[in-house]
C-alpha positions in Angstrom: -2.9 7.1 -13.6 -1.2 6.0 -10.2 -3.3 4.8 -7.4 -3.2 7.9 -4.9 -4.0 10.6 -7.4 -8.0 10.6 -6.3 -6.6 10.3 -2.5 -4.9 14.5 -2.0 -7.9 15.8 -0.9 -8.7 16.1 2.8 -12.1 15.0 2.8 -14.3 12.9 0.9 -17.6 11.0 1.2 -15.6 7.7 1.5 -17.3 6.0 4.8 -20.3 7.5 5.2 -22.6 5.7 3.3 -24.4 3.1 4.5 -25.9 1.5 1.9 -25.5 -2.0 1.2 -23.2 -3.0 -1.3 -24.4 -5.6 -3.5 -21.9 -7.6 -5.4 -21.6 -10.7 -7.8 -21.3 -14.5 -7.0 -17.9 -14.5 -6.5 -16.4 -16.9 -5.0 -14.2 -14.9 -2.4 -17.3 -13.0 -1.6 -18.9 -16.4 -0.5 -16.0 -16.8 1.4 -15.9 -13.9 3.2 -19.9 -14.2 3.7 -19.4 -17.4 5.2 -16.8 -16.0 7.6 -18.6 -13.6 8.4 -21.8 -15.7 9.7 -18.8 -17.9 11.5 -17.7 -15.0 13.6 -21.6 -14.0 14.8 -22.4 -11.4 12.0 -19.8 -8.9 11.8 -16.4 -9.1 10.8 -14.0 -6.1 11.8 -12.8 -4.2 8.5 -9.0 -5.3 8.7 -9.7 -8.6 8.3 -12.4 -7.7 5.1 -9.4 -6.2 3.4 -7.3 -8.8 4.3 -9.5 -11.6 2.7 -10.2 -9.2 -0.7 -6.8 -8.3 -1.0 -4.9 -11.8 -0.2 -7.2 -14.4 0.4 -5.5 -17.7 -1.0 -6.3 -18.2 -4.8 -9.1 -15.6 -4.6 -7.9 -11.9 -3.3 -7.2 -9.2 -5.4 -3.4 -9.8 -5.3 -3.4 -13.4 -4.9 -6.0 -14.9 -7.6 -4.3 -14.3 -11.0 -5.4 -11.1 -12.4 -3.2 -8.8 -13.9 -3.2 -5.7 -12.0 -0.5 -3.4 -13.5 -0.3 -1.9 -16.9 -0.1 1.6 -18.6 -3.7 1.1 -19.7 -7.1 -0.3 -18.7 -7.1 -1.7 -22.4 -4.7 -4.2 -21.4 -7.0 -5.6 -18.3 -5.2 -3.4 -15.7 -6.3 -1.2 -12.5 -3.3 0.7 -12.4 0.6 1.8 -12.8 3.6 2.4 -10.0 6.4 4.1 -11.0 9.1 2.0 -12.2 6.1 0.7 -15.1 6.2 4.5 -15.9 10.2 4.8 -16.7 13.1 2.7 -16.3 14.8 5.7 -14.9 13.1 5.8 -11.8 15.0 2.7 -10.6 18.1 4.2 -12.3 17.7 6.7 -9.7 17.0 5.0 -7.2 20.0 2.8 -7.7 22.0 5.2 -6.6 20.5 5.4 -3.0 20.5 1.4 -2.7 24.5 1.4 -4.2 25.7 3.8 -1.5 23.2 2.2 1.5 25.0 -1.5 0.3 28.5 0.0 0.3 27.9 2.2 3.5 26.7 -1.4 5.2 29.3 -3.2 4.0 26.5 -6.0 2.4 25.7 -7.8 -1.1 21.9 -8.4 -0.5 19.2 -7.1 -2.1 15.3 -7.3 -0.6 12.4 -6.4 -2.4 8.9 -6.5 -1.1 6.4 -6.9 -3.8 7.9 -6.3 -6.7 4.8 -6.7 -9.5 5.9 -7.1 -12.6 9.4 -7.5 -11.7 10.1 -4.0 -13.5 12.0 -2.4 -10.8 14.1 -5.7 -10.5 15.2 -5.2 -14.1 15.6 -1.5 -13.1 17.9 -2.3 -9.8 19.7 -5.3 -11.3 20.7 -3.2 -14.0 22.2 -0.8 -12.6 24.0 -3.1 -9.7 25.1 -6.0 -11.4 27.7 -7.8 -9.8 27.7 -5.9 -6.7 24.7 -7.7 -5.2 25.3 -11.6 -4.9 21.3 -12.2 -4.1 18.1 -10.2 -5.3 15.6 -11.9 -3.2 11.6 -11.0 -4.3 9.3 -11.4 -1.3 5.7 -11.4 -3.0 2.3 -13.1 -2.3 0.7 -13.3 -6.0 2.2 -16.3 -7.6 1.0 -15.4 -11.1 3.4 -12.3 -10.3 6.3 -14.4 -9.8 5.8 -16.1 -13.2 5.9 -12.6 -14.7 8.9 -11.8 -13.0 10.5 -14.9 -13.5 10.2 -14.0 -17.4 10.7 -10.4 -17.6 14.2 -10.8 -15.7 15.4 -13.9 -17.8 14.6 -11.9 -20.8 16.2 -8.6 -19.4 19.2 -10.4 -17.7 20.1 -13.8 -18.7 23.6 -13.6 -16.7 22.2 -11.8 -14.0 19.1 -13.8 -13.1 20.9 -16.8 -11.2 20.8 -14.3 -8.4 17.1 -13.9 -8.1 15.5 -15.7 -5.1 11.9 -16.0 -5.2 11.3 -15.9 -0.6 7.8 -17.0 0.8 9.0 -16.0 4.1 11.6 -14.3 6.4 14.4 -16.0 7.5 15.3 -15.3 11.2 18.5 -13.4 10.4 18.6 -11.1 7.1 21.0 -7.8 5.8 21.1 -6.1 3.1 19.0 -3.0 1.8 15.1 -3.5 1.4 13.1 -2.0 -0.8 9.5 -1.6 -0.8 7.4 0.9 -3.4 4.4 0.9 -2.6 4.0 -1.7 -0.1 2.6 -0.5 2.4 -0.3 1.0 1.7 -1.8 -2.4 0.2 -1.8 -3.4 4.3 -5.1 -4.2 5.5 -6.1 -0.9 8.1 -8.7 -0.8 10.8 -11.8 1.5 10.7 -12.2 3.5 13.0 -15.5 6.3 12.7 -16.8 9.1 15.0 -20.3 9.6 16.2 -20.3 12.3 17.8 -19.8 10.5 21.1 -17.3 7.9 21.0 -15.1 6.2 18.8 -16.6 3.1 16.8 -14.6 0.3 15.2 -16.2 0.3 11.2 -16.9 -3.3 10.2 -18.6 -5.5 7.9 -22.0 -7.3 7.9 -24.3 -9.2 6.1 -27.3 -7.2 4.6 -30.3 -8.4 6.2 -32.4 -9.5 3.4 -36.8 -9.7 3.9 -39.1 -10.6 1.8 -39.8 -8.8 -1.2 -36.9 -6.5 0.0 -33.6 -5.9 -0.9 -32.5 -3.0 0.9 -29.5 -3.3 3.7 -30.1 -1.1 7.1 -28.1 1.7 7.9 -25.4 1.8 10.6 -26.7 1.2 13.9 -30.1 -0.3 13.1 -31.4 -3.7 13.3 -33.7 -6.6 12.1 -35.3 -9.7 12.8 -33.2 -11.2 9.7 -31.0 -14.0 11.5 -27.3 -14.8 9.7 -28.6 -18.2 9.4 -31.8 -17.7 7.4 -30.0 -14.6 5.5 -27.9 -17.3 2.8 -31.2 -19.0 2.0 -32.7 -15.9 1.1 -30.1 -14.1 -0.7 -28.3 -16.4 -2.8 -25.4 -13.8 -3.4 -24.3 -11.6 -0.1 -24.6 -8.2 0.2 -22.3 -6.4 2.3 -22.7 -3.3 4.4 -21.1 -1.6 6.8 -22.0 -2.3 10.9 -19.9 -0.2 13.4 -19.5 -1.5 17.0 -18.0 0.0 20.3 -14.1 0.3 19.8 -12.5 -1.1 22.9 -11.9 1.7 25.8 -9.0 3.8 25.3 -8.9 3.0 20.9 -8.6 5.9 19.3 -6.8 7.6 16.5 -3.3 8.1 18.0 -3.7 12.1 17.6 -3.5 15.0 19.9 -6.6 16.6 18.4 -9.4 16.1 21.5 -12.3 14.3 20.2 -14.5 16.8 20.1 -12.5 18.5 17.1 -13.8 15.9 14.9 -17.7 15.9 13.0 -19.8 13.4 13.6 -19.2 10.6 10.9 -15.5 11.4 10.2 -13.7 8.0 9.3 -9.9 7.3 9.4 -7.7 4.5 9.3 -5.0 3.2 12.1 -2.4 0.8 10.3 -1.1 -1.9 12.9 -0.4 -4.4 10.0 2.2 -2.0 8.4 3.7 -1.2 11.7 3.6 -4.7 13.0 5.6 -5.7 9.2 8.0 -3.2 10.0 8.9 -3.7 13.3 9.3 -7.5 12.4 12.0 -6.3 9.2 14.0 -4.4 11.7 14.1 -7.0 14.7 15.0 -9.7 12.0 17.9 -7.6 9.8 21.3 -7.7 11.5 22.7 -5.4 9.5 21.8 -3.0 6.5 19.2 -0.7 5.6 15.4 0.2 4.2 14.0 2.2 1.7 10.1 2.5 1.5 8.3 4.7 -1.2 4.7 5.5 -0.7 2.1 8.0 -0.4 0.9 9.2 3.0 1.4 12.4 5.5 3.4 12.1 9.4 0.8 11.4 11.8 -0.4 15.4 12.3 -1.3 15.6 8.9 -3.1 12.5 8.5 -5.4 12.6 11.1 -6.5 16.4 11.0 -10.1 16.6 11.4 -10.8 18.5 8.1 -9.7 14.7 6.6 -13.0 13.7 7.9 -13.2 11.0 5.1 -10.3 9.4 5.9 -8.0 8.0 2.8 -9.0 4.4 1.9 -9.7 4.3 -1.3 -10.2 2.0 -4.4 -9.1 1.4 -8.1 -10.2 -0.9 -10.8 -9.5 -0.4 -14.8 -7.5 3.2 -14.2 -10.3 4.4 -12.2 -11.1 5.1 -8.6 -13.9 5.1 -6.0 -14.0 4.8 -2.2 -16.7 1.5 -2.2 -14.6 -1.4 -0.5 -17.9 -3.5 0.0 -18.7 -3.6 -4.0 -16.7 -5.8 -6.7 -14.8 -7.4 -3.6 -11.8 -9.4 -5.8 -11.9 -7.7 -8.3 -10.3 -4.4 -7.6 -7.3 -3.2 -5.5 -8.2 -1.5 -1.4 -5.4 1.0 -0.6 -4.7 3.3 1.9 -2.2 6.3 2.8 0.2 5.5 5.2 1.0 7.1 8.7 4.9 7.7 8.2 5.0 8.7 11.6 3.9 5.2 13.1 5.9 3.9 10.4 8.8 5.6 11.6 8.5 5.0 16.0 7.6 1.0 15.1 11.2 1.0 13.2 12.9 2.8 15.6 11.3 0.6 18.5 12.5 -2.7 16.9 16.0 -1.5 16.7 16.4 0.5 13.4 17.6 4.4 13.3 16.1 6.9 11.2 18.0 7.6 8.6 16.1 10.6 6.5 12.4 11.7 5.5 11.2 13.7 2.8 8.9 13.7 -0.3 9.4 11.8 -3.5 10.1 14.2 -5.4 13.5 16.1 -3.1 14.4 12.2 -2.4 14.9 11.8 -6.9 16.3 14.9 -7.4 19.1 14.0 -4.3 19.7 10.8 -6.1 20.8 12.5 -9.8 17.0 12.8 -11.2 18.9 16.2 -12.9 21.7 14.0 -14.5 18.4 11.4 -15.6 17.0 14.6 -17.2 19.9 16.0 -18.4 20.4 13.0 -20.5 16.7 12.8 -22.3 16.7 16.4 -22.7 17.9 16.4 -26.3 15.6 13.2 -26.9 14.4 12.5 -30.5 13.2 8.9 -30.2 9.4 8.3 -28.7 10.6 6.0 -25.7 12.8 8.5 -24.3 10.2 11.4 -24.3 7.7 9.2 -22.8 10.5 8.4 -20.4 11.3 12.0 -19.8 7.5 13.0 -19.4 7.2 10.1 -17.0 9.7 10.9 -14.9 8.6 14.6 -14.3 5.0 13.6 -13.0 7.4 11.4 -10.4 8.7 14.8 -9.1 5.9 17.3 -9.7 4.2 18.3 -6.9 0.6 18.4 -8.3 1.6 15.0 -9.3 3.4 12.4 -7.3 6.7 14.2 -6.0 4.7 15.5 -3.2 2.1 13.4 -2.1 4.8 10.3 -2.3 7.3 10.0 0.4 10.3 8.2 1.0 11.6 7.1 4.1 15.3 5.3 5.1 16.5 3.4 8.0 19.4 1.6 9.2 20.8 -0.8 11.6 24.7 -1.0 11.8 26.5 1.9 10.8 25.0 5.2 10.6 25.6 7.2 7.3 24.2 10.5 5.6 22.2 8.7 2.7 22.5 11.1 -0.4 18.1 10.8 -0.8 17.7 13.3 2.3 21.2 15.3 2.1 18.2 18.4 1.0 15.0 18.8 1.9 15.0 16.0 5.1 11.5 16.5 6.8 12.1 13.8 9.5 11.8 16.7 12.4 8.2 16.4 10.9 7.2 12.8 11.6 
């Protein structure tokens, strides 16, 4: 099970509940309670995912856990693509070979690489064209993992590995980032019927002898300062406030088209992360893999329930506010801001189109071709993986794949069919 699958349809009830979420003494949540009485109550929901997802030593990413595997047996939430088959990075090879040669560079950038298995894919297949494979990830106990998998996979070829904890000033090469950005903390924004609302997070009040939270725009007599003494462990709800003037979904649907209660997502995080890739790179290009829609798809107003979403042990649910630590926050991405903060910052489009088209451009027949007399079990699992990569009722649709580049311009074999960048 990937992470998107529970995420294709264009509604849910994901943000409309108001019930408070109670959730265990765990330490990040008493961090993020006490943060949350620091700021006055209410803590804005980008910064909520930002704590449960990378707080130091304690978010979801950063405190340890193991978060990828085939199975929840083996204490995992769930599985990307290159965990599925070695020959999606085989593939994708391809794409980053011609991008380094069309360049004219010998780098090779990956942004959050998890267990390192698309490293072994790409190193692989490049060898001794790349001079550095640098791994730019947050989760230490990742690093350890891929530390080991590549010295095991390539003893000769691991010298080139860099392990970066930040950007330099000046970078080339090709990046490469599945499924990156939609692990970027989002704003909430939700409709009332009126005006637009920024979603955040509060502290349940807490009475005595009761331990139910208020709903969205109600109040109490509870003060933040009393509410630790009474409730031991916090309970988190939601609490929508006023968005600025002028904050909105960036859509050309009028206000009005939306139902009261629809909630969506706006992604400055990802776009800010972008834009600082393309000012930084001098030369080279960018390859990011993700699910998501261009910016009139994502925020039609039948997707009244927006698209965050959650997964712990190969399942889903939309609760954010329950289990906070302890299970990954995701959303889809807006390829279409995406695309106009790259192009702002310098970089040119170089193609757009879904996961699926973008494999099969690269030699996903050829991949086939060569399981398709398989006998051993490996390379049918192999083969079987690979298809739900492509198939649209899988992840060949809802995945997307979008290139840029800064220097010169080339037609990058992912996009020579099916190119939907007139879409974005």
């Amino acid at each position: 099970m990937n992470r998107s699958t529970p995420s294709t349809h264009l509604s849910s009830d994901k943000g409309h509940s108001v019930v408070a979420a109670p959730v265990s003494g765990h330490p990040l949540a008493e961090l993020i309670a006490h943060e949350i009485r620091e700021r006055g109550g209410w803590m804005g929901f980008e910064r909520f995912m930002e704590l449960a997802l990378y707080a130091p030593g304690l978010g979801y990413y950063s405190g340890g856990r193991r978060v990828l595997g085939q199975r929840p047996q083996d204490g995992s939430d769930f599985v990307t693509a290159p965990e599925l088959t070695p020959l999606f990075g085989e593939v994708l090879a391809r794409q980053v070979l011609q991008a380094l040669d069309a360049t004219g560079t010998d780098e090779v950038w990956e942004f959050g690489a998890g267990t390192g298995a698309l490293a072994e894919q790409l190193l692989g297949e490049l060898g001794d064209r790349i001079q550095r494979y640098v791994i730019v990830d947050l989760s230490g106990s990742l690093r350890d993992r891929q530390h080991q998998r590549l010295i095991k996979a390539h003893p000769s070829l691991v010298h080139k590995v860099i392990w970066a904890d930040s950007l330099p000033e000046a970078m080339s090469g090709v990046i490469v980032g599945n499924e990156v950005l939609d692990a970027m903390p989002v704003h909430l924004l939700s409709w009332d019927g009126a005006r637009w609302q920024e979603r955040g997070v509060a502290l349940a009040p807490v009475t005595t002898g009761s331990t139910t939270g208020p709903t969205a725009g109600t109040s109490s007599t509870t003060t933040t300062a009393t509410q630790a003494a009474l409730h031991p462990h916090p309970t988190f709800t939601w609490a929508d406030r006023p968005a600025p003037e002028g904050v909105r979904p960036p859509t050309e649907h009028p206000d009005s088209a939306y139902p009261p209660g629809t909630v969506t997502e706006t992604h400055g995080q990802a776009e800010a992360f972008v834009t600082t890739l393309a000012q930084r790179m001098t030369r080279g290009a960018a390859f990011f893999l993700d699910y998501g829609f261009p910016e009139a798809e994502y925020y039609l107003p039948q997707r009244h329930g927006g698209t965050l979403m959650c997964h712990h042990a190969h399942t889903a649910d939309p609760d954010p506010l329950a289990m906070v630590g302890d299970k990954d926050i995701t959303a889809h991405v807006n390829f279409t801001g995406i695309a106009l903060a790259g192009q702002d910052a310098g970089w040119e489009v170089l193609g757009y189109c879904s996961q699926g088209r973008f494999l099969s451009n690269c030699g996903l027949g050829e991949a086939l071709a060569r399981t398709g007399q398989a006998s051993n079990a490996a390379d049918i699992q192999s083969r079987v993986a690979l298809q739900m990569l492509v198939a649209e009722h899988e992840m060949g649709e809802l995945f997307k794949v979008i290139g840029f580049v800064k220097g010169p311009w080339f037609e990058a074999i992912g996009f020579a069919h099916g190119d939907r960048t007139h879409t974005l």
